[in-house]
N, CA, C and O atoms as CSV, one atom per row, in Angstrom:
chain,resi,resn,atom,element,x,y,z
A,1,UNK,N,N,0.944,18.941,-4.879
A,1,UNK,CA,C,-0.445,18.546,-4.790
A,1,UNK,C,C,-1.067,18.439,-6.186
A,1,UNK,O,O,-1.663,17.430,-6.565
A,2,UNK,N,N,-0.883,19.607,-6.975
A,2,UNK,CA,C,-1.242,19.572,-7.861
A,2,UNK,C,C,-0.577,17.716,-9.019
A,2,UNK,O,O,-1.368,16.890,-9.476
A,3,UNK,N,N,0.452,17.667,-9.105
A,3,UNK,CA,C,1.211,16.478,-9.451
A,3,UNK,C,C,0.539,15.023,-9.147
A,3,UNK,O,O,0.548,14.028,-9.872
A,4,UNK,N,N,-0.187,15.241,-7.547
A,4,UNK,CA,C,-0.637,14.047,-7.286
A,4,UNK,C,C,-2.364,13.843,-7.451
A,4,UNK,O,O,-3.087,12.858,-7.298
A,5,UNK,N,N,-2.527,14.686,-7.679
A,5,UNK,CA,C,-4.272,15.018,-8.216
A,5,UNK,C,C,-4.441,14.633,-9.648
A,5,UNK,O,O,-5.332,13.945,-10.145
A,6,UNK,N,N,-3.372,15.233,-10.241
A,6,UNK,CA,C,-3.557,14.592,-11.948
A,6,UNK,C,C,-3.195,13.260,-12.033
A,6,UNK,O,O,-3.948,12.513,-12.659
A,7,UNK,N,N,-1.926,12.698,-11.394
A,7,UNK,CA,C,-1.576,11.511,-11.726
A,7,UNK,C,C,-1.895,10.305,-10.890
A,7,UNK,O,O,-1.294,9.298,-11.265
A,8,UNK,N,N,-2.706,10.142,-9.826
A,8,UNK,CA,C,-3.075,9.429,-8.629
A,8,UNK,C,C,-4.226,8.974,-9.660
A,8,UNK,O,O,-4.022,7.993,-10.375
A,9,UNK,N,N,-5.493,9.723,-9.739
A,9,UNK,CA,C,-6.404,9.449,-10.756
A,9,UNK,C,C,-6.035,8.278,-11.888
A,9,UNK,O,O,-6.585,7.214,-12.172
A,10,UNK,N,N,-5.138,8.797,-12.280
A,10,UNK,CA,C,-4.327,8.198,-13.797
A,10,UNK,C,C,-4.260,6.760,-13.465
A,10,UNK,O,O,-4.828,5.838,-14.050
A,11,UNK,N,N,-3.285,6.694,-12.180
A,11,UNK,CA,C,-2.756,5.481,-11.929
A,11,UNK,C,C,-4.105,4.803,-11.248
A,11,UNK,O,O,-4.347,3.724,-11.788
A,12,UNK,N,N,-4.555,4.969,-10.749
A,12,UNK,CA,C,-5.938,4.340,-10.036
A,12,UNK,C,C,-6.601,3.811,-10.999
A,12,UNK,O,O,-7.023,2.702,-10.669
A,13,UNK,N,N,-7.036,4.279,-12.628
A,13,UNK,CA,C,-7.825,4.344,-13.591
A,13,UNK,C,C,-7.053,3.059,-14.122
A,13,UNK,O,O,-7.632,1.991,-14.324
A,14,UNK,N,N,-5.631,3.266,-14.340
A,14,UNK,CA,C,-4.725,1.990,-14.794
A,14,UNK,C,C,-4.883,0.711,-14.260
A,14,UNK,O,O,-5.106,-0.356,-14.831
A,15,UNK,N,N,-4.670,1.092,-12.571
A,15,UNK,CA,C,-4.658,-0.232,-12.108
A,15,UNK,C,C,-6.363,-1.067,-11.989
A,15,UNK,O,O,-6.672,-2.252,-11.862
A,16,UNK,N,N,-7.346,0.439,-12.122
A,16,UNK,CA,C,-8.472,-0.719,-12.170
A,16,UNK,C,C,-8.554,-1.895,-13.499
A,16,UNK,O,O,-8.858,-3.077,-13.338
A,17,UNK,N,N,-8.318,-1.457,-14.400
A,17,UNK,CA,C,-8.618,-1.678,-15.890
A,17,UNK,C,C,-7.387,-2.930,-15.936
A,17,UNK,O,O,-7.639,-3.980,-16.527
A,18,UNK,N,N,-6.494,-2.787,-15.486
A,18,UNK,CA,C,-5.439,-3.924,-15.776
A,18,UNK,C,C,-5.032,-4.910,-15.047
A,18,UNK,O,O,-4.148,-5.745,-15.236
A,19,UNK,N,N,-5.924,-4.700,-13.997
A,19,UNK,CA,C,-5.932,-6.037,-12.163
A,19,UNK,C,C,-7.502,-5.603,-12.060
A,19,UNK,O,O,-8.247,-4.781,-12.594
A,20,UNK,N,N,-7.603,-6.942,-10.760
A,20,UNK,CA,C,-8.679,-6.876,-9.896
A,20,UNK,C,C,-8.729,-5.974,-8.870
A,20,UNK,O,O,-9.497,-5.896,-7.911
A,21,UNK,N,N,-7.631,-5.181,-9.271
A,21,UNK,CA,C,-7.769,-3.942,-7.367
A,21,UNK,C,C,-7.437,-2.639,-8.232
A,21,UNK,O,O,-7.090,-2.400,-9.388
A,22,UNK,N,N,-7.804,-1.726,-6.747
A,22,UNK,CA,C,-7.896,-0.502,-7.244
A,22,UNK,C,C,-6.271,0.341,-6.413
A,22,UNK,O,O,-5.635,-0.504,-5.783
A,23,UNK,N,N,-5.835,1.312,-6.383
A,23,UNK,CA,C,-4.836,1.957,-5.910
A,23,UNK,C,C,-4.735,1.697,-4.157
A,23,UNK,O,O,-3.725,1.578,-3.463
A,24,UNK,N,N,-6.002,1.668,-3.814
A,24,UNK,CA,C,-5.979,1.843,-1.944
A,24,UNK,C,C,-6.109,0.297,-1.963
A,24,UNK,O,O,-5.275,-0.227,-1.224
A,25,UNK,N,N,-7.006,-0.667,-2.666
A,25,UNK,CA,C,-6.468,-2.033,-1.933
A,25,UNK,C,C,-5.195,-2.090,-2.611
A,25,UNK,O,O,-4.498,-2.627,-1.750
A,26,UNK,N,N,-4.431,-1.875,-3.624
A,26,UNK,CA,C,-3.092,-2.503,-3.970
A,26,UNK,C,C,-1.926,-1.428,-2.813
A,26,UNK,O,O,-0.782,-1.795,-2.545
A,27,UNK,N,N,-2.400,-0.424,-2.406
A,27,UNK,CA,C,-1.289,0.242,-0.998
A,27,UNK,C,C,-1.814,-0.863,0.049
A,27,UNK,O,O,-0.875,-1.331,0.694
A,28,UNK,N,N,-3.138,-1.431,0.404
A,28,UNK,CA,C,-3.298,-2.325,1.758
A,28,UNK,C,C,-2.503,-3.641,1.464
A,28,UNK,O,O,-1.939,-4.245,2.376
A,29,UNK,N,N,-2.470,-4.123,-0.006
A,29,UNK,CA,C,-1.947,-5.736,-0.265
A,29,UNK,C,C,-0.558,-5.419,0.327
A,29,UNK,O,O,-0.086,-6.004,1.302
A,30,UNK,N,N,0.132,-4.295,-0.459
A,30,UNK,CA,C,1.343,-4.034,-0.456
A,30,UNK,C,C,2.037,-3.689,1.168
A,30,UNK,O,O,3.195,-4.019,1.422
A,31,UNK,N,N,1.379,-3.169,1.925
A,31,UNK,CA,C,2.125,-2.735,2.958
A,31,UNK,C,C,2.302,-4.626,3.817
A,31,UNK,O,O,3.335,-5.071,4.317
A,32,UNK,N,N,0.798,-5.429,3.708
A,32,UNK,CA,C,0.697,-6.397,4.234
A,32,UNK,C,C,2.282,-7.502,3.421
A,32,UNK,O,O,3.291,-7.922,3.988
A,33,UNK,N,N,1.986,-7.593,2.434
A,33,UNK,CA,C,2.979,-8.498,2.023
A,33,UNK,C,C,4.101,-7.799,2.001
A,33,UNK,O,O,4.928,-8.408,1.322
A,34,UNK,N,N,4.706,-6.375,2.608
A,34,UNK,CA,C,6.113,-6.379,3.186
A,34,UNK,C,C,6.305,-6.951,4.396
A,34,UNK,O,O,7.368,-7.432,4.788
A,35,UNK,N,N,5.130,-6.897,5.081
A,35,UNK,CA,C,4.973,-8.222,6.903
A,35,UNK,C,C,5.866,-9.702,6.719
A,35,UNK,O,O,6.635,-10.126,7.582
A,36,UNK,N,N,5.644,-10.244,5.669
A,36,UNK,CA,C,5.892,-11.828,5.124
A,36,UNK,C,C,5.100,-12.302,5.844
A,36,UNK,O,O,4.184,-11.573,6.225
A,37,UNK,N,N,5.156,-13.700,6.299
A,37,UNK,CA,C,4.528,-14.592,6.961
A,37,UNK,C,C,3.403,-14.187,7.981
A,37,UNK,O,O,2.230,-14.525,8.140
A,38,UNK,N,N,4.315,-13.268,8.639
A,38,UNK,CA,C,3.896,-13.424,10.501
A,38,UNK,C,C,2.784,-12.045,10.172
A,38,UNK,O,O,2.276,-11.718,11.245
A,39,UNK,N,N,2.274,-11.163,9.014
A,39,UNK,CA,C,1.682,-10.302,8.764
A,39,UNK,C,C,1.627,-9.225,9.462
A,39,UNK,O,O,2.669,-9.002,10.079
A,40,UNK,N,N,0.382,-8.090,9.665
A,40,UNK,CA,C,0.243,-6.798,10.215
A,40,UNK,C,C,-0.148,-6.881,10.935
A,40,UNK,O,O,-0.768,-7.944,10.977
A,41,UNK,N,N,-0.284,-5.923,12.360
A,41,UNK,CA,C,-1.199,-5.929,13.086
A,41,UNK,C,C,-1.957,-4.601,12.509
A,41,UNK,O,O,-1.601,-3.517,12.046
A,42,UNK,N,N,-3.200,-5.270,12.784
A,42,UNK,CA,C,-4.464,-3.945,12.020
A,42,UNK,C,C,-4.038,-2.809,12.508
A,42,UNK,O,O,-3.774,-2.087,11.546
A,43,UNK,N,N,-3.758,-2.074,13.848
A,43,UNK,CA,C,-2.986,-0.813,14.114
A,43,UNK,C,C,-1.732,-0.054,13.498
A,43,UNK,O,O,-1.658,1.163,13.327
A,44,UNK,N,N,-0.958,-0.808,13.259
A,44,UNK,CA,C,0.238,-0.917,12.219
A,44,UNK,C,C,-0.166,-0.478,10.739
A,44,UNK,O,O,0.209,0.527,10.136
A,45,UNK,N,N,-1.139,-1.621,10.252
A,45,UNK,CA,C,-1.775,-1.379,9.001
A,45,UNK,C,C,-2.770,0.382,8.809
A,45,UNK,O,O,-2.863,1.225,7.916
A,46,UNK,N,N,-3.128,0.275,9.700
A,46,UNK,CA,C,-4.045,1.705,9.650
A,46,UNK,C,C,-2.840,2.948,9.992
A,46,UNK,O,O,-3.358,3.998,10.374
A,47,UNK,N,N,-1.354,2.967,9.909
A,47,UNK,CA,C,-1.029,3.753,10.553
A,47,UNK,C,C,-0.174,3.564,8.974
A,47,UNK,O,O,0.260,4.627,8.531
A,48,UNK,N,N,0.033,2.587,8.307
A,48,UNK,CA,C,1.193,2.770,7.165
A,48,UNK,C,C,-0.138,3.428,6.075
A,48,UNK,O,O,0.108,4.444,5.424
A,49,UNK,N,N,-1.207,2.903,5.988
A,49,UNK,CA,C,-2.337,3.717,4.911
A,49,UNK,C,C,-2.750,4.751,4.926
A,49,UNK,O,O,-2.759,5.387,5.980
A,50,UNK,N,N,-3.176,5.213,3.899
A,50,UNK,CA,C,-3.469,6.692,4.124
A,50,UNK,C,C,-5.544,6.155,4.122
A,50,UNK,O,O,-6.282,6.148,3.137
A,51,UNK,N,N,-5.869,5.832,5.401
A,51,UNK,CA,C,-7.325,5.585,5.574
A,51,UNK,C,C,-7.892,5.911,7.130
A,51,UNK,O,O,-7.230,5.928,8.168
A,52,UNK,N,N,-8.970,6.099,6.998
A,52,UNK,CA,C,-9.488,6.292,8.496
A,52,UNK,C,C,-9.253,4.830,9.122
A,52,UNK,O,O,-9.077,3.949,8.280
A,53,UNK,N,N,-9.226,4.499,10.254
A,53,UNK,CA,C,-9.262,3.244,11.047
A,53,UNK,C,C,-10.683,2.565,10.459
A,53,UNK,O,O,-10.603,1.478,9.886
A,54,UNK,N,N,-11.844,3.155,10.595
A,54,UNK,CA,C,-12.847,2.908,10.169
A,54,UNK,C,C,-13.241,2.566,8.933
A,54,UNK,O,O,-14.132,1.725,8.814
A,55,UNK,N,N,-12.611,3.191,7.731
A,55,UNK,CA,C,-12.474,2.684,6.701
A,55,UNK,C,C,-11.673,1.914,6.265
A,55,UNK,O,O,-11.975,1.319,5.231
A,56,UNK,N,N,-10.370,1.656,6.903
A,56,UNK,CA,C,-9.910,0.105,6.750
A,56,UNK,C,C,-10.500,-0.687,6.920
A,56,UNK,O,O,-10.652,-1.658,6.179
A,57,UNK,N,N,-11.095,-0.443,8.163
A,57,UNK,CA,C,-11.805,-1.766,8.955
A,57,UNK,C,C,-12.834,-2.346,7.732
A,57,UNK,O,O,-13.001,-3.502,7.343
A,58,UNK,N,N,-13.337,-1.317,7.371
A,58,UNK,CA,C,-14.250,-1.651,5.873
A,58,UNK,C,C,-13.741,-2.483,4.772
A,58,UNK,O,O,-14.185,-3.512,4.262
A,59,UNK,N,N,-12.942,-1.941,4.593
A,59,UNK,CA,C,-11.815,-2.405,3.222
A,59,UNK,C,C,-11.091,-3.843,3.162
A,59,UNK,O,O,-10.910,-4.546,2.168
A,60,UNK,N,N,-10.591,-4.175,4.988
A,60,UNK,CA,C,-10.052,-4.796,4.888
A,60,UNK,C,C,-11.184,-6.531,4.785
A,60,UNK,O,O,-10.913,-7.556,4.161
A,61,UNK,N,N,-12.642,-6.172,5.822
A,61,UNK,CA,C,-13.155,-7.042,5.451
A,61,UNK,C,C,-13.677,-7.053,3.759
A,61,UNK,O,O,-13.871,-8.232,3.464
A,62,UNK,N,N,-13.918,-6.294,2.762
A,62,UNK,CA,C,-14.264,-6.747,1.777
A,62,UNK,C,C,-13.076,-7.686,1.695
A,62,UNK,O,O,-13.173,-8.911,1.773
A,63,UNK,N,N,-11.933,-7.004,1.530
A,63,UNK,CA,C,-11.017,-7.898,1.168
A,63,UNK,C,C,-10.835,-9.148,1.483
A,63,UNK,O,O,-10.368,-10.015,0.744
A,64,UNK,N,N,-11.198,-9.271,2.582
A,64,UNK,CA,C,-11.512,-10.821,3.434
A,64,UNK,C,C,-12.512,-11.504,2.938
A,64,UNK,O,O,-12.419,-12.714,3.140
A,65,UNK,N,N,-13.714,-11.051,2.186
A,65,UNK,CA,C,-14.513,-11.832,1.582
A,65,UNK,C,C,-14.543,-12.113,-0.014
A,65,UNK,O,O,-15.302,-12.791,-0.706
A,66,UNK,N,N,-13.569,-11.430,-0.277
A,66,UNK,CA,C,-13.115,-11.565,-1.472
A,66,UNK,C,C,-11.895,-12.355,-1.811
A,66,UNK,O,O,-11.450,-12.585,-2.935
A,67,UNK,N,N,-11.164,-12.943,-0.003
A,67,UNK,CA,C,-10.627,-14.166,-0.456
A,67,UNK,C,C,-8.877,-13.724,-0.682
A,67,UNK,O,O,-7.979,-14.418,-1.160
A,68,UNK,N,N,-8.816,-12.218,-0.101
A,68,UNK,CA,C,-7.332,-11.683,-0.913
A,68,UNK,C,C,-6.677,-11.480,0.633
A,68,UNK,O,O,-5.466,-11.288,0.744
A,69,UNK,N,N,-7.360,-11.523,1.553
A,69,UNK,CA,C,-6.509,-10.828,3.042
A,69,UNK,C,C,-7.237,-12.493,4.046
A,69,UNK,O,O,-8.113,-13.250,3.628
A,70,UNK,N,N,-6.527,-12.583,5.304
A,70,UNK,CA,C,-7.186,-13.420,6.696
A,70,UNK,C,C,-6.943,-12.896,7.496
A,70,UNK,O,O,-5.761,-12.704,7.209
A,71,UNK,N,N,-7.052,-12.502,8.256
A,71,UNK,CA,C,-7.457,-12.372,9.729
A,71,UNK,C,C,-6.744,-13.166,10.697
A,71,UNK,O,O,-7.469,-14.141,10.500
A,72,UNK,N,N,-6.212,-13.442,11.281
A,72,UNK,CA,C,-5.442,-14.333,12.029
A,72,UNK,C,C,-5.374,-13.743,13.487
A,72,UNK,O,O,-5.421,-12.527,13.673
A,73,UNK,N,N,-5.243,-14.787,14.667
A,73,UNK,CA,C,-4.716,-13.706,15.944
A,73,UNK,C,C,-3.049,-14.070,15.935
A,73,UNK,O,O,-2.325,-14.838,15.302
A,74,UNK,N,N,-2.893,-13.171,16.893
A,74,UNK,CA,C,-1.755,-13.199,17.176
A,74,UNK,C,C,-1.755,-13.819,18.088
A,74,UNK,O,O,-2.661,-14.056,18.887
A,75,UNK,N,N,0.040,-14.384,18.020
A,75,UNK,CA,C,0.110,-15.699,18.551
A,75,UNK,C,C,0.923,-14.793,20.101
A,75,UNK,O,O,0.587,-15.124,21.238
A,76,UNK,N,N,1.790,-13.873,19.893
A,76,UNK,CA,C,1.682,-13.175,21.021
A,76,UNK,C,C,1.255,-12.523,22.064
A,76,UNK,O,O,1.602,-12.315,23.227
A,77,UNK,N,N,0.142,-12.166,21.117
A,77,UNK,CA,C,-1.057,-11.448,22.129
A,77,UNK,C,C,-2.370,-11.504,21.987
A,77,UNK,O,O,-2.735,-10.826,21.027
A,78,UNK,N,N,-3.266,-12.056,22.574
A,78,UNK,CA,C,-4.001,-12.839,22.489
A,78,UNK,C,C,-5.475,-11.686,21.909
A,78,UNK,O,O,-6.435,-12.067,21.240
A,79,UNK,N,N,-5.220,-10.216,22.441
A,79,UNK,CA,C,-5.887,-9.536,22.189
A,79,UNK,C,C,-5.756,-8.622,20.586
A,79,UNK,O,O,-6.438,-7.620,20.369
A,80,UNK,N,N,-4.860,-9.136,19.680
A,80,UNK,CA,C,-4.465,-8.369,18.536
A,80,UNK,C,C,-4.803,-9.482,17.621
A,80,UNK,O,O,-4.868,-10.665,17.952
A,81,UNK,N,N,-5.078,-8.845,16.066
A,81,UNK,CA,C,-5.335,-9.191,15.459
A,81,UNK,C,C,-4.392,-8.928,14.361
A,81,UNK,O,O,-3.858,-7.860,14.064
A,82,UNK,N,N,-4.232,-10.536,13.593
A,82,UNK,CA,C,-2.869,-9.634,12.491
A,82,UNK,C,C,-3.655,-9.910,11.169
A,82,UNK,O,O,-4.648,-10.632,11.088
A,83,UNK,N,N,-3.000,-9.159,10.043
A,83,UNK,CA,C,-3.765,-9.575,8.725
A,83,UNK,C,C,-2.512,-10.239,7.622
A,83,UNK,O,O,-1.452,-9.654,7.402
A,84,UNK,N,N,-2.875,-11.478,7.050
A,84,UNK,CA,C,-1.847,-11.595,6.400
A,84,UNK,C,C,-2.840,-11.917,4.611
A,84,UNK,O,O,-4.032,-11.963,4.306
A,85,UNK,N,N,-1.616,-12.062,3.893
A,85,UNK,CA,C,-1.984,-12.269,2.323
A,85,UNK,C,C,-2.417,-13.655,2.178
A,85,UNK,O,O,-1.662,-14.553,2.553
A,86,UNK,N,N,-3.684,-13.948,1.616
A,86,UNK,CA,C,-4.036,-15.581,0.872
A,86,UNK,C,C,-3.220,-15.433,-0.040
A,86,UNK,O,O,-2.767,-14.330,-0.347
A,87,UNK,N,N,-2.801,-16.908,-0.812
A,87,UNK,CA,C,-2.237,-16.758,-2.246
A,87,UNK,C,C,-2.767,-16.571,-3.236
A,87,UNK,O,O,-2.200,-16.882,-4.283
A,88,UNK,N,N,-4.312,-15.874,-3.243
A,88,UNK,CA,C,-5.359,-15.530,-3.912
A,88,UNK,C,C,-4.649,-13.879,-3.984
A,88,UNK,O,O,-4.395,-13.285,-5.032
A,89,UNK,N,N,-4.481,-13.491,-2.955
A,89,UNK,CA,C,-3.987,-12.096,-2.185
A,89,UNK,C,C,-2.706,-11.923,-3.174
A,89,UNK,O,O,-2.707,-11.406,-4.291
A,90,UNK,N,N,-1.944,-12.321,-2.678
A,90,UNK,CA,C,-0.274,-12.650,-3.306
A,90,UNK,C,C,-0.512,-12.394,-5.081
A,90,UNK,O,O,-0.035,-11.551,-5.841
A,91,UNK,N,N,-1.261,-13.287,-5.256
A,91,UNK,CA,C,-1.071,-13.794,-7.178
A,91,UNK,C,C,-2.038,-12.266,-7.449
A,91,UNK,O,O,-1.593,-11.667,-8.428
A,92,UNK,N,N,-3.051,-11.659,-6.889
A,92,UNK,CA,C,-3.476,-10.128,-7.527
A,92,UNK,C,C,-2.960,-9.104,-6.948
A,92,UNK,O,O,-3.280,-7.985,-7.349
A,93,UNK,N,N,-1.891,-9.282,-5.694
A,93,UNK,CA,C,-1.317,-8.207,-6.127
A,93,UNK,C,C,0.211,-7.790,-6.933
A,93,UNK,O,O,0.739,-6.682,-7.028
A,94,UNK,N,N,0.709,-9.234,-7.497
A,94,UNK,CA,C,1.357,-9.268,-8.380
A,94,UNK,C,C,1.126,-8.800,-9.697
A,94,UNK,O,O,1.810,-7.943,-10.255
A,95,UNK,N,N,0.130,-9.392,-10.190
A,95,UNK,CA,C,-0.834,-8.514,-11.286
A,95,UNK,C,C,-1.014,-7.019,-10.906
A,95,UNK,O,O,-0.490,-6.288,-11.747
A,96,UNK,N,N,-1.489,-6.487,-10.083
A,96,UNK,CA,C,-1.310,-5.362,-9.801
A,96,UNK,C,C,-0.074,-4.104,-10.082
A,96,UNK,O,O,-0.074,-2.936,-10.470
A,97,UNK,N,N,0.966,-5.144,-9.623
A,97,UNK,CA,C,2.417,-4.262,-8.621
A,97,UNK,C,C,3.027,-3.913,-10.424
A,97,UNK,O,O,3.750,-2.955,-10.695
A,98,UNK,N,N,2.450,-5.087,-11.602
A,98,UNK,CA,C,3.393,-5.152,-12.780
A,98,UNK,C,C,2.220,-3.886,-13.337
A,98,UNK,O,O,2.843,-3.057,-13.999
A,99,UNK,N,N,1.164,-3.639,-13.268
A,99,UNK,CA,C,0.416,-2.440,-13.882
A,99,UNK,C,C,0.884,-1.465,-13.412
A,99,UNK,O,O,1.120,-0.525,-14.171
A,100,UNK,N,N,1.227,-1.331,-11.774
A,100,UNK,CA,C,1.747,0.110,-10.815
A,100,UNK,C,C,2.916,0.307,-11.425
A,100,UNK,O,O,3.189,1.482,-11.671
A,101,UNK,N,N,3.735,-0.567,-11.759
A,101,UNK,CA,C,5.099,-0.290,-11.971
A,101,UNK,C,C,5.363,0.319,-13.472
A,101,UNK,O,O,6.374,1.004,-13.619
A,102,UNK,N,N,4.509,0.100,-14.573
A,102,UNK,CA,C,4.327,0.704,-15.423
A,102,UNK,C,C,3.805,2.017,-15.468
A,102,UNK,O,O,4.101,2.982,-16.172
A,103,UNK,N,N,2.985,1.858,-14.590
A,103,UNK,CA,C,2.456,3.833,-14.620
A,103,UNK,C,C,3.439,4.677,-13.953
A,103,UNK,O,O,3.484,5.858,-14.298
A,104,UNK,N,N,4.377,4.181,-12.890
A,104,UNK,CA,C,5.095,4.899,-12.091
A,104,UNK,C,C,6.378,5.263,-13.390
A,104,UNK,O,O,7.042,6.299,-13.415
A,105,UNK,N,N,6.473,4.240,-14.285
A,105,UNK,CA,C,7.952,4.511,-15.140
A,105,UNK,C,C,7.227,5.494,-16.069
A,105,UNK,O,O,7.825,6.482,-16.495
A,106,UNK,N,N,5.957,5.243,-16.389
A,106,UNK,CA,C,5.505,5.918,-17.644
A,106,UNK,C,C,5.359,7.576,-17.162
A,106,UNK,O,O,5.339,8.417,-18.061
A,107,UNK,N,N,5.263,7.997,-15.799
A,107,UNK,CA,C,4.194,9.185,-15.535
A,107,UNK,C,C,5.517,10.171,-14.657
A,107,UNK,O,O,5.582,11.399,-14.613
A,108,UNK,N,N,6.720,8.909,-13.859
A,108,UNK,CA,C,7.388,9.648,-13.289
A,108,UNK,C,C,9.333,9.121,-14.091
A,108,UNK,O,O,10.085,9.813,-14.777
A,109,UNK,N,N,9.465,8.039,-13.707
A,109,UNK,CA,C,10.784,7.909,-14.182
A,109,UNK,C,C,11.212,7.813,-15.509
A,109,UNK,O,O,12.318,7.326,-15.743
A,110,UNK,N,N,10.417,8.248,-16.498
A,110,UNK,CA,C,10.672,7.892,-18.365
A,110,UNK,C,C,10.721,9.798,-18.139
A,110,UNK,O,O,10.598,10.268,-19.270
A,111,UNK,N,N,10.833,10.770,-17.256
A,111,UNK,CA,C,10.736,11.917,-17.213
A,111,UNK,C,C,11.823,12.591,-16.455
A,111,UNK,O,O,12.025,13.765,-16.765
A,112,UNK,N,N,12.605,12.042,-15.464
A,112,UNK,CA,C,14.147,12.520,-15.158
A,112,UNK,C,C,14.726,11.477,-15.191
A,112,UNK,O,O,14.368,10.368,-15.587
A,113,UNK,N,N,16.051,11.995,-14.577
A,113,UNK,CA,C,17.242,11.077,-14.915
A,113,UNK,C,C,17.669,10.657,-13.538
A,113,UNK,O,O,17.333,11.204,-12.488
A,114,UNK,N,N,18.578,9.449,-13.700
A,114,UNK,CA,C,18.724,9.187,-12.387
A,114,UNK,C,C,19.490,9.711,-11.424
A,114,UNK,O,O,19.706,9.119,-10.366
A,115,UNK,N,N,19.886,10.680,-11.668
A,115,UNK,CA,C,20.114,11.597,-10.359
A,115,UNK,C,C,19.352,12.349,-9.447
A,115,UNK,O,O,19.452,12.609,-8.248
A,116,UNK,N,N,18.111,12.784,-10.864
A,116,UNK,CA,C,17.449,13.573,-10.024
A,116,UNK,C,C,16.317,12.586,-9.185
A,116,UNK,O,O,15.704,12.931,-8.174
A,117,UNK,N,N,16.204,11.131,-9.959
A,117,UNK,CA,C,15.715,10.189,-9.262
A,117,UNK,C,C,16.150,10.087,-7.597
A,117,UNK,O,O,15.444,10.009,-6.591
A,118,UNK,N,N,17.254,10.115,-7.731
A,118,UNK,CA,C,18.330,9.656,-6.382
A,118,UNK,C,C,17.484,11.073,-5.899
A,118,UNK,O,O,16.264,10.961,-5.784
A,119,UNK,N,N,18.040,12.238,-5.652
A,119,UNK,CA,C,17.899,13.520,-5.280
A,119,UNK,C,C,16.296,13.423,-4.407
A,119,UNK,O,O,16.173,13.428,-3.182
A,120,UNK,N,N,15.309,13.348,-5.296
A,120,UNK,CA,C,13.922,13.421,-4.781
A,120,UNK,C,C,13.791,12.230,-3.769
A,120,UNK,O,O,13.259,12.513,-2.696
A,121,UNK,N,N,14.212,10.904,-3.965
A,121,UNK,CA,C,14.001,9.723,-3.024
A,121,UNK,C,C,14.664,10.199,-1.895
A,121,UNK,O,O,13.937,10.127,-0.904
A,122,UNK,N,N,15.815,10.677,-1.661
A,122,UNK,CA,C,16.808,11.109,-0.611
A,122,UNK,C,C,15.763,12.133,0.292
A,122,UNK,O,O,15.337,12.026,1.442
A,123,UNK,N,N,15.569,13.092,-0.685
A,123,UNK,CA,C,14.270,14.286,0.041
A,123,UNK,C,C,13.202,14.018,0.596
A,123,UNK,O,O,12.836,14.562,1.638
A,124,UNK,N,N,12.258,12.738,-0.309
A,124,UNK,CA,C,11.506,12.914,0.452
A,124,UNK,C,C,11.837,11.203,1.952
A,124,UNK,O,O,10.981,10.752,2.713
A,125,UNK,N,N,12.518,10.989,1.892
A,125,UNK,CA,C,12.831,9.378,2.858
A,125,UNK,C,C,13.153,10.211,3.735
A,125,UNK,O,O,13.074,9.689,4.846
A,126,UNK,N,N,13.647,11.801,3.791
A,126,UNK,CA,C,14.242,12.902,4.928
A,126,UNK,C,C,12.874,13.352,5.785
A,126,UNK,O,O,12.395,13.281,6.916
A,127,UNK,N,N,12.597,13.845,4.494
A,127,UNK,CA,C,11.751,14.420,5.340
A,127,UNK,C,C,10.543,13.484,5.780
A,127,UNK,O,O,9.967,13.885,6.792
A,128,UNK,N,N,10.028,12.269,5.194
A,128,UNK,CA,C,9.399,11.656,6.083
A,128,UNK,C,C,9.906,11.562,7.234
A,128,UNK,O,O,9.163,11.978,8.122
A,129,UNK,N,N,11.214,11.048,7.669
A,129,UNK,CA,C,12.130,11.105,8.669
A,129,UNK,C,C,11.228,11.966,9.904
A,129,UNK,O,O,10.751,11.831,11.031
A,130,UNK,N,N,11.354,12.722,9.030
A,130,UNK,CA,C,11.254,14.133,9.897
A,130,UNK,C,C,9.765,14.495,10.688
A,130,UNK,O,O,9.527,14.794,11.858
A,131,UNK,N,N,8.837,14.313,9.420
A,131,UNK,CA,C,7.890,14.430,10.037
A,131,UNK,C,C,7.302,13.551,10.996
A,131,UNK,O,O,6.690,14.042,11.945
A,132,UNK,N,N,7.480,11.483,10.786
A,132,UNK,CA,C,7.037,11.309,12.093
A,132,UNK,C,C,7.839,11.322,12.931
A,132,UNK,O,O,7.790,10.323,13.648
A,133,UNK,N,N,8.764,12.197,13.234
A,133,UNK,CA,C,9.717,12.004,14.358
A,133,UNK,C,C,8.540,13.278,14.925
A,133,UNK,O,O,7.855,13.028,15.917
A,134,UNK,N,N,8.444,14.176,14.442
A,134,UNK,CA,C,7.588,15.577,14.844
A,134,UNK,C,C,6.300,15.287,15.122
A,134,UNK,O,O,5.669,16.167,15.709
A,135,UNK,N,N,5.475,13.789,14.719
A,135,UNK,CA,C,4.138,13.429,14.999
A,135,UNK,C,C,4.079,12.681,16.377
A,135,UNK,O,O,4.959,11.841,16.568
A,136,UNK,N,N,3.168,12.882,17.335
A,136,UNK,CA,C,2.712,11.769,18.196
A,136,UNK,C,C,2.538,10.678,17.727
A,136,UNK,O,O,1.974,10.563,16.639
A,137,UNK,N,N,2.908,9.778,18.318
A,137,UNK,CA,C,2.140,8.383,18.292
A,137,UNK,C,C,1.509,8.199,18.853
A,137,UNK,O,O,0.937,7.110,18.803
């Protein structure tokens, strides 16, 4: 906790100053443009972020008027809504992902080696595992 209190800040401070987004829209761009094409459904999206439903719902329309997220229905179900990336969306959070990726080498991987790299990814991909297997859906 302590680890992610000092350096969350850090990186948030980075990515404002060096993109147009901040840490929580570049986790919303990012989870959306692993979707590709066919995008998120907003339930999906509120369940990969770390946000209230309610404050997505917030977030995601700025983002919509700012031209970086759409709204789309789904073509399956007539009652869902999916969100996908404009290429407005796409081109800042590229700018983004090259600022994130610098703070992540500068703050975490320019600091072990790659084993212990391997070691911690293994731990924690487990125990996520673990925990939503142990959460309701």
């Amino acid at each position: 906790m302590e680890t992610y209190g000092t350096i969350t800040p850090l990186l948030d401070e980075e990515m404002r100053k060096g993109s147009d987004l901040d840490l929580q829209t570049y986790d919303v761009l990012l989870h959306v443009r692993e979707t590709g094409d066919s995008g998120i459904r907003m339930t999906d999206l509120a369940q990969a972020v770390v946000r209230s439903k309610s404050g997505l719902t917030t977030l995601v329309d700025r983002l919509e008027e700012r031209g970086l997220l759409r709204r789309i229905p789904d073509t399956s179900d007539r009652r869902t809504i999916r969100i996908i990336l404009t290429a407005t969306g796409l081109e800042s959070f590229r700018r983004a992902a090259e600022v994130h990726v610098t703070g992540i080498e500068s703050y975490f991987v320019n600091h072990i080696s790659e084993n212990e790299a391997e070691i911690i990814a293994d731990t924690l991909e487990r125990n996520l595992r673990g925990v939503r297997a142990a959460v309701p859906q």
